[in-house]
ZADRENFI-173885 format. One record per residue: residue in one letter; x, y, z of N, C-alpha, C, CB in turn. Coordinates in pm, whole numbers. Glycine has a CB too. Layout:
BEGIN
+------+--------+--------+--------+--------+--------+--------+--------+--------+--------+--------+--------+--------+
! paro !    n.u !    n.v !    n.w !   ca.u !   ca.v !   ca.w !    c.u !    c.v !    c.w !   cb.u !   cb.v !   cb.w !
+------+--------+--------+--------+--------+--------+--------+--------+--------+--------+--------+--------+--------+
!    A !      X !      Y !      Z !      X !      Y !      Z !      X !      Y !      Z !      X !      Y !      Z !
...
+------+--------+--------+--------+--------+--------+--------+--------+--------+--------+--------+--------+--------+
***
This chain:
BEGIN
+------+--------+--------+--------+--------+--------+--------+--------+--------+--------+--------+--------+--------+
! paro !    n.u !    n.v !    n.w !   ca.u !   ca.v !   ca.w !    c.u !    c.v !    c.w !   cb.u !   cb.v !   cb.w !
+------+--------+--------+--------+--------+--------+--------+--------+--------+--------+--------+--------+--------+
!    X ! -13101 !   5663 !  -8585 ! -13052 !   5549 !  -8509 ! -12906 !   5527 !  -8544 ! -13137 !   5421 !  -8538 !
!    X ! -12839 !   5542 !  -8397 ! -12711 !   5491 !  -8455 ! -12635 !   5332 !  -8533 ! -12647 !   5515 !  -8348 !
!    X ! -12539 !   5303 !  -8582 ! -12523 !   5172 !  -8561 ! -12532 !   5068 !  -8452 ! -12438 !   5166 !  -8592 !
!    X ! -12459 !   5117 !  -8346 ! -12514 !   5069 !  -8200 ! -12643 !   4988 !  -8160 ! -12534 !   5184 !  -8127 !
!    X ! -12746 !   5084 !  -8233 ! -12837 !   5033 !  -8148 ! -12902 !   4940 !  -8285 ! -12941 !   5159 !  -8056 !
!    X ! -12859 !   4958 !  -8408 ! -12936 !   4858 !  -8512 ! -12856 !   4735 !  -8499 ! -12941 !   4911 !  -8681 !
!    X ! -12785 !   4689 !  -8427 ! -12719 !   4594 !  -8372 ! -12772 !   4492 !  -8267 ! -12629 !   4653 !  -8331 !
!    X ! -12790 !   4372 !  -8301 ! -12848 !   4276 !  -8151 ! -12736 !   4246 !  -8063 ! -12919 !   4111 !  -8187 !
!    X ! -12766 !   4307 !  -7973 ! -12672 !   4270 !  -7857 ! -12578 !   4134 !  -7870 ! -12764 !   4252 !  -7728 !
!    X ! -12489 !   4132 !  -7850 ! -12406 !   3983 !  -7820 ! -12438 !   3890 !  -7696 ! -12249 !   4014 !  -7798 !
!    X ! -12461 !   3789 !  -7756 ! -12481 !   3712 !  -7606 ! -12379 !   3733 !  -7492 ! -12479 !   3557 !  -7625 !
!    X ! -12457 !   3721 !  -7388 ! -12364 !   3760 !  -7247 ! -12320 !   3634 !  -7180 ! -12454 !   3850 !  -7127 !
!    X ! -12292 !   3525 !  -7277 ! -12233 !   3387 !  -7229 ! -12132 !   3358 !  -7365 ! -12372 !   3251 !  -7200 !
!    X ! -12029 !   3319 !  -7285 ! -11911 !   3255 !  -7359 ! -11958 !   3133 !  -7449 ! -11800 !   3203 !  -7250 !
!    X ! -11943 !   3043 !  -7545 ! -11941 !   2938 !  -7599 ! -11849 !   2859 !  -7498 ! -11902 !   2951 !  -7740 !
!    X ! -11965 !   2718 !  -7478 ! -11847 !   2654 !  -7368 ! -11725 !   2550 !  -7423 ! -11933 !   2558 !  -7252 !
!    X ! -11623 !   2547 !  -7376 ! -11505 !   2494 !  -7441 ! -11568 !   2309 !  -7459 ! -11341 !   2526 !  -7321 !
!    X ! -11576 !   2200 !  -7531 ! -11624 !   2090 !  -7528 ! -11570 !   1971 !  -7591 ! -11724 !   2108 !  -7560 !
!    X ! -11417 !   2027 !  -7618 ! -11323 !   1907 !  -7664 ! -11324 !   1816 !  -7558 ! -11172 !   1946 !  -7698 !
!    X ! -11279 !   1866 !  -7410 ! -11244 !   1769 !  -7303 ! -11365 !   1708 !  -7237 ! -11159 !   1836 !  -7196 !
!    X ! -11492 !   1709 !  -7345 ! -11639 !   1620 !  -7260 ! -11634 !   1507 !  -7298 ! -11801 !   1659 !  -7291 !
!    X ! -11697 !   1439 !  -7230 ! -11704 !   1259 !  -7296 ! -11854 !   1263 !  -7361 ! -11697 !   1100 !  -7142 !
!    X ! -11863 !   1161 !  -7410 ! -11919 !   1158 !  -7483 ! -12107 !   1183 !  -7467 ! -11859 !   1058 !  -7521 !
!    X ! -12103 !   1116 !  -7319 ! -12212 !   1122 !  -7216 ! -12252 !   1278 !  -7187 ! -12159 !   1047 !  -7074 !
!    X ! -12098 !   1327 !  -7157 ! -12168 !   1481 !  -7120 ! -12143 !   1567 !  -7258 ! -12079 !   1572 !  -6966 !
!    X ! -12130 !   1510 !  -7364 ! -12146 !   1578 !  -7434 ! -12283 !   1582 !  -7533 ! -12042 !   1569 !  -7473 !
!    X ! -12344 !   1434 !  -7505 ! -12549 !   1393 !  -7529 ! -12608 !   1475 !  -7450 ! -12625 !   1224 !  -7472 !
!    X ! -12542 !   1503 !  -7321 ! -12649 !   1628 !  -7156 ! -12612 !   1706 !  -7228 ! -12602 !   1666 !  -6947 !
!    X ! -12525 !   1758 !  -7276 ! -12509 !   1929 !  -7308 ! -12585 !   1953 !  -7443 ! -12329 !   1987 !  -7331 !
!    X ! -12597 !   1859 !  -7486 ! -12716 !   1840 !  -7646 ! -12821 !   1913 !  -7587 ! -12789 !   1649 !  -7706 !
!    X ! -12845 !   1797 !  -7487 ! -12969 !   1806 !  -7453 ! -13017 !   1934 !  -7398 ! -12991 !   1711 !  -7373 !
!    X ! -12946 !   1984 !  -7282 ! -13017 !   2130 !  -7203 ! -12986 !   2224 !  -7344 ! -12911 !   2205 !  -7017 !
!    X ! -12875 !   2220 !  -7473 ! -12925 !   2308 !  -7542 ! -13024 !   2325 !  -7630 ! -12861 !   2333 !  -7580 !
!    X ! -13090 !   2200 !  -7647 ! -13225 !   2184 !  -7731 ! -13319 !   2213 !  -7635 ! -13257 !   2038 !  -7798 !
!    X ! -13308 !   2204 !  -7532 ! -13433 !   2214 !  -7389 ! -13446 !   2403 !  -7417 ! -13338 !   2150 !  -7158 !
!    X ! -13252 !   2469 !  -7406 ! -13281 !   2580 !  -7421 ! -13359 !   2686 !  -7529 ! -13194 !   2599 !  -7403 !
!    X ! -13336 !   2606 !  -7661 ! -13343 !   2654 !  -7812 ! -13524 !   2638 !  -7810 ! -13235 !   2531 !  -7950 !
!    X ! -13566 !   2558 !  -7713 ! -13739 !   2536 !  -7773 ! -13734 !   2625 !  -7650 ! -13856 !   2355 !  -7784 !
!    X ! -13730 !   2678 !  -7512 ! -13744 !   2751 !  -7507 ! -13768 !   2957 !  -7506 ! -13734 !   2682 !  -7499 !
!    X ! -13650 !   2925 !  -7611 ! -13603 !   3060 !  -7697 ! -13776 !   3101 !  -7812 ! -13414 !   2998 !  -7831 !
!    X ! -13757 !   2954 !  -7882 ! -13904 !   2966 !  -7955 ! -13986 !   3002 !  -7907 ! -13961 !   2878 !  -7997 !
!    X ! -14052 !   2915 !  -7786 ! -14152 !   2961 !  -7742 ! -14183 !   3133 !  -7687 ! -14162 !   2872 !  -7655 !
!    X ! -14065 !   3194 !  -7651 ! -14118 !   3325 !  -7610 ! -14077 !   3417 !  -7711 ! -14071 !   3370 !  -7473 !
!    X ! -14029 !   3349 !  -7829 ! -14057 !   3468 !  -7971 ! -14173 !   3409 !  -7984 ! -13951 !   3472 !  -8135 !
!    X ! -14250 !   3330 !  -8016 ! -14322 !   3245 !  -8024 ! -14451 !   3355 !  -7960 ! -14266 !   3104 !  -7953 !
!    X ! -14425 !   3377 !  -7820 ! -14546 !   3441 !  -7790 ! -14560 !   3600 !  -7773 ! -14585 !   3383 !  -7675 !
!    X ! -14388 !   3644 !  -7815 ! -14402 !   3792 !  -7830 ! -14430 !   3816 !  -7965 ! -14281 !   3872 !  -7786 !
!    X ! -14399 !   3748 !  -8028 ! -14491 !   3715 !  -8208 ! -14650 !   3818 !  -8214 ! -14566 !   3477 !  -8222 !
!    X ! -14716 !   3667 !  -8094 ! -14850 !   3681 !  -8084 ! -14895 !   3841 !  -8034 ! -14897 !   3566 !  -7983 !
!    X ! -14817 !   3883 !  -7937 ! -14852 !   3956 !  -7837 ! -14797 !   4124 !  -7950 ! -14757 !   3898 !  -7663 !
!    X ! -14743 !   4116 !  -8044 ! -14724 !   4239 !  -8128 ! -14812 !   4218 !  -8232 ! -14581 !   4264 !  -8179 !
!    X ! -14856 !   4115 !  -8278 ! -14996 !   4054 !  -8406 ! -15147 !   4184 !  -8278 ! -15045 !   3731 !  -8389 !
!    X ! -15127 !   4072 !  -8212 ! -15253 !   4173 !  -8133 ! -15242 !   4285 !  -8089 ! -15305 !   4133 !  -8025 !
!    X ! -15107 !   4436 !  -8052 ! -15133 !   4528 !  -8037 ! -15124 !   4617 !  -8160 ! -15079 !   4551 !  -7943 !
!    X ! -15084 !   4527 !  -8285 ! -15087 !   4616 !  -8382 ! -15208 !   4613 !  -8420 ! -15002 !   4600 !  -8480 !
!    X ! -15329 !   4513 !  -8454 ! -15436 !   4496 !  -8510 ! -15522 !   4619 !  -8376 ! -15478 !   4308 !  -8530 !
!    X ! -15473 !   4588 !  -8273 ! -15558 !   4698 !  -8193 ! -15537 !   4808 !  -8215 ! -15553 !   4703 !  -8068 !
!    X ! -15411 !   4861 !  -8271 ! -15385 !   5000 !  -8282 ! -15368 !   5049 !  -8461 ! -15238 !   5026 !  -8185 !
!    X ! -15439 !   4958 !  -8504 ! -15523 !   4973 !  -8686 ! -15615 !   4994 !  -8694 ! -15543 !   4876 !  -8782 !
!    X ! -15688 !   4994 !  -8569 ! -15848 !   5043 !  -8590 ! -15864 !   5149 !  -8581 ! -15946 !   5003 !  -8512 !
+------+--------+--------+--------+--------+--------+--------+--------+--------+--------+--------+--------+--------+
***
């Protein structure tokens, strides 16, 4: 394996610039990123599950 690929990709979104938010849109932008971050969990969350069960299937 090269280095390349033992590497996690970089996110394909910029960090958004957030000096010039008020204060209001800067509680919304809290918010959709905690909305985003529990949904990040949830689908490690269920590819977790979903490699627990093809490894135990493929130990027998």
């Amino acid at each position: 394996m090269d280095d390349d690929e033992a590497r996690p990709p970089l996110p394909d979104w910029p960090p958004k610039s957030i000096d010039h938010l008020s204060l209001e849109a800067l509680q919304a932008y809290r918010r959709a990123l905690d909305a985003e971050i529990a949904r990040v969990e949830r689908t490690i969350e269920s590819r977790g599950r979903h490699r627990s069960a093809a490894d135990a299937l493929f130990k027998r």
